[in-house]
LUMMI-91518 format. One record per residue (C-alpha): x, y, z; residue in three letters; residue number from 1; chain. Coordinates in Angstrom, 1 decimal, always signed. Example, Ala and Ser with C-alpha at 12.3 -4.5 7.8 and 13.67 -1.06 7.14 Angstrom:
! LUMMI-91518
+--------+--------+--------+------+-----+-------+
!   east !  north !     up ! rest !  nr ! kette !
+--------+--------+--------+------+-----+-------+
!  +12.3 !   -4.5 !   +7.8 !  ALA !   1 !     A !
!  +13.7 !   -1.1 !   +7.1 !  SER !   2 !     A !
+--------+--------+--------+------+-----+-------+
END
This chain:
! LUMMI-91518
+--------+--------+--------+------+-----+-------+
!   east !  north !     up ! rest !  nr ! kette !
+--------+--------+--------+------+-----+-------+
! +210.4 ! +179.7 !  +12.6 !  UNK !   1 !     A !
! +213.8 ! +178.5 !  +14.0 !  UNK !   2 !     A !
! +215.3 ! +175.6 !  +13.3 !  UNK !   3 !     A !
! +215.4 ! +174.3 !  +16.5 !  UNK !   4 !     A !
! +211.6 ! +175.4 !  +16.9 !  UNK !   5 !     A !
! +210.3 ! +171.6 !  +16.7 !  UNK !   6 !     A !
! +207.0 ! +171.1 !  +17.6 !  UNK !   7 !     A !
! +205.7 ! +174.6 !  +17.7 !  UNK !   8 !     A !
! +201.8 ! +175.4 !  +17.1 !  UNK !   9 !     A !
! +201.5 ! +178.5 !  +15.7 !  UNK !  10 !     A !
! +198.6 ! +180.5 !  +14.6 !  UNK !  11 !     A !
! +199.2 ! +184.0 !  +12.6 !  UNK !  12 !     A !
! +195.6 ! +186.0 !  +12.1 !  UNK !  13 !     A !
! +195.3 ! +189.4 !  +10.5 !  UNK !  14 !     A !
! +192.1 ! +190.6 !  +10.9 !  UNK !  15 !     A !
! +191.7 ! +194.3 !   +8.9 !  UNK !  16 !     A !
! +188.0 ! +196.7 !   +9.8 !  UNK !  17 !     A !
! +187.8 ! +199.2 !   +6.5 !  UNK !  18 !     A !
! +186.0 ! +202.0 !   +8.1 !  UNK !  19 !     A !
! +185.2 ! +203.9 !   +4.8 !  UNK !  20 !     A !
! +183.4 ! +202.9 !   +1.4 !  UNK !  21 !     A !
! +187.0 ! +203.8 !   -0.4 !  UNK !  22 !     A !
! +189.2 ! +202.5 !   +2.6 !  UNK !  23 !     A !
! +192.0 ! +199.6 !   +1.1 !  UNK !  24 !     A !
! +194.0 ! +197.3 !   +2.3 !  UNK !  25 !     A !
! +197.2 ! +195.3 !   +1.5 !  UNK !  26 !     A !
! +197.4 ! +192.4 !   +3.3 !  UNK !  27 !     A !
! +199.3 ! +189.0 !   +2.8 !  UNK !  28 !     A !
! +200.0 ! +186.9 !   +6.1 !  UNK !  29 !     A !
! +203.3 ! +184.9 !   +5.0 !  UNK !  30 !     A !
! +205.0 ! +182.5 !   +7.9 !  UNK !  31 !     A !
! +208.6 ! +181.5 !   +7.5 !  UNK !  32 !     A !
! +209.0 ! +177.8 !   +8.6 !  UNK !  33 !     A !
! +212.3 ! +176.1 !   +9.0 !  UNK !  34 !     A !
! +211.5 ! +173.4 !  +11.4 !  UNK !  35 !     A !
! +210.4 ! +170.2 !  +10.2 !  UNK !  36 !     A !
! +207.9 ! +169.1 !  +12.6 !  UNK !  37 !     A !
! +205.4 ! +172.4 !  +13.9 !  UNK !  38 !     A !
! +201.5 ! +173.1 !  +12.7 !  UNK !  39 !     A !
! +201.3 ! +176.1 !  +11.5 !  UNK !  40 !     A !
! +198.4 ! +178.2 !   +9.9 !  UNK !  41 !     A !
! +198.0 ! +182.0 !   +8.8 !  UNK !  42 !     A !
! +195.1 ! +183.7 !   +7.2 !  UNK !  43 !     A !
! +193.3 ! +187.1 !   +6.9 !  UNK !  44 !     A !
! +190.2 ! +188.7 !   +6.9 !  UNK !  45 !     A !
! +189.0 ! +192.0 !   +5.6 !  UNK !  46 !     A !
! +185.4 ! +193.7 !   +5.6 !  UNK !  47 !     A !
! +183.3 ! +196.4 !   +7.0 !  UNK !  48 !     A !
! +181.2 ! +196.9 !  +10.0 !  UNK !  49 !     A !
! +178.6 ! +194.2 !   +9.6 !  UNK !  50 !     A !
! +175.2 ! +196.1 !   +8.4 !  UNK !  51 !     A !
! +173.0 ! +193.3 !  +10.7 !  UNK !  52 !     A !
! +175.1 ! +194.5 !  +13.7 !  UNK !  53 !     A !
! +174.5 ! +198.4 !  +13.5 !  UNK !  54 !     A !
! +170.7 ! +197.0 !  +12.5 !  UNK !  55 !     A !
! +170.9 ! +195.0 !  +15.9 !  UNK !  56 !     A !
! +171.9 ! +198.0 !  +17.6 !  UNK !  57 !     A !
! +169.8 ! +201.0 !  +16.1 !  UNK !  58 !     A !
! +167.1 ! +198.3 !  +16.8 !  UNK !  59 !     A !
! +167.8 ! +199.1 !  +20.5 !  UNK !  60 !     A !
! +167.9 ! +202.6 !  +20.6 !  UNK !  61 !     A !
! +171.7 ! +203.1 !  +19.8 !  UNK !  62 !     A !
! +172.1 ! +205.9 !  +16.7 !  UNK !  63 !     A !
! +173.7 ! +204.8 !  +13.6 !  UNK !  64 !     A !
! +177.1 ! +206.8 !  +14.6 !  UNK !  65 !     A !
! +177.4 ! +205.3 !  +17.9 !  UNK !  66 !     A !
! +176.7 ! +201.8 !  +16.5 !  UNK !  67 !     A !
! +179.3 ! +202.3 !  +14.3 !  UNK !  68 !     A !
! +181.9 ! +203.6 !  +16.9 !  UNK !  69 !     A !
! +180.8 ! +200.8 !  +19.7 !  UNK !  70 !     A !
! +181.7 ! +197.9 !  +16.9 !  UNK !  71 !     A !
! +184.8 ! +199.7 !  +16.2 !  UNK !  72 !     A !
! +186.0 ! +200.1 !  +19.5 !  UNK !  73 !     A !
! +185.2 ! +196.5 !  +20.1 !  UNK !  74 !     A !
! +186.7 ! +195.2 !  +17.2 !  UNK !  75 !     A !
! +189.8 ! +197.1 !  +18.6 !  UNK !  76 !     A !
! +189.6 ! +195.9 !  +22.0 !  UNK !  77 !     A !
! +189.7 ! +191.9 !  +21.3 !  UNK !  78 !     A !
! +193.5 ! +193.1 !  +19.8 !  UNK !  79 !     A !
! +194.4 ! +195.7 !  +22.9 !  UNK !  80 !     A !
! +192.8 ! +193.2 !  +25.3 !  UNK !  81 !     A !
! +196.0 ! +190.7 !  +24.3 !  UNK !  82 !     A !
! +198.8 ! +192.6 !  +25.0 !  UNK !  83 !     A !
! +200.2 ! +191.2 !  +28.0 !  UNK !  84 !     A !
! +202.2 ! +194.3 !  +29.0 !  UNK !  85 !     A !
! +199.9 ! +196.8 !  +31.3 !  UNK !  86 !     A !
! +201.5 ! +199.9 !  +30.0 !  UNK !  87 !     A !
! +201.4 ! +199.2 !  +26.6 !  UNK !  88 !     A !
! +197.8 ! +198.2 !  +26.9 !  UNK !  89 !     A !
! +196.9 ! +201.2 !  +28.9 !  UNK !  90 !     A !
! +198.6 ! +203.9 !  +26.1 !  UNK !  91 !     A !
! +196.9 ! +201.7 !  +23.2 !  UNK !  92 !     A !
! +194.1 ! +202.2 !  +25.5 !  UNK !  93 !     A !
! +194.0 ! +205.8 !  +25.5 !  UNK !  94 !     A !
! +195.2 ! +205.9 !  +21.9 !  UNK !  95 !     A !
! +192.1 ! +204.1 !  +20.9 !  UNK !  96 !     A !
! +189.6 ! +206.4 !  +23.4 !  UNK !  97 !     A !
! +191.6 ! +209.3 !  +21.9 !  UNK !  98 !     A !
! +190.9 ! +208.7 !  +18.8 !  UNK !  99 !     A !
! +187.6 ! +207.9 !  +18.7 !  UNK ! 100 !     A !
! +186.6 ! +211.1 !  +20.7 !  UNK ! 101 !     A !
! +188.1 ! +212.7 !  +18.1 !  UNK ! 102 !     A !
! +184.9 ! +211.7 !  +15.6 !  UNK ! 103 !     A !
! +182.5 ! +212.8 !  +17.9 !  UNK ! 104 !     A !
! +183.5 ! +216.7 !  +18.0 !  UNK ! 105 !     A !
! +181.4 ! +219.2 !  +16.1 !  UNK ! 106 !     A !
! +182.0 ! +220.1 !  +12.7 !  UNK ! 107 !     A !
! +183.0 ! +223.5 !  +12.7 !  UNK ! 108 !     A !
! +181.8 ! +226.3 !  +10.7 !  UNK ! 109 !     A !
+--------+--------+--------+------+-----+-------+
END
């Protein structure tokens, strides 16, 4: 933060879905604070889909695969759902539905 930053709140979150049993991550939230008088607070979280959720879910009905891509996609939407700037949101929108179409195509032969 800027020197002349006095007063600031800030709040720095990194929030990191591993989506495979040998999926890693590197993470280390750091905030650079030059002003005297702010409240600041960083921190990070890490894990895989939540077991009890996909339970919740097959327990309606859903298939294991579609649990798993419904709690991805709405893990990714609470980020894409932020960015103020339509466009942006839109492409990370299409990314996302891109991408995830992408793991429900047919093995081939």
């Amino acid at each position: 933060m800027r020197k002349d930053a006095q007063k600031t709140d800030s709040k720095q979150s990194d929030k990191n879905l591993l989506l495979s049993e040998s999926a890693t991550i590197n993470t280390k939230p750091q905030l650079e604070i030059f002003a005297d008088d702010v409240k600041c607070t960083h921190g990070a979280t890490v894990g895989q889909i939540d077991p009890e959720a996909i339970f919740y879910l097959r327990s309606r009905g859903i298939g294991r695969e579609d649990a798993r891509r419904l709690l991805t996609v709405a893990f990714a939407n609470e980020i894409i759902d932020r960015v103020k700037f339509q466009p942006l949101r839109e492409q990370l929108q299409a990314a996302l539905e891109s991408k995830m179409a992408e793991g429900t195509r047919p093995q081939e032969a």
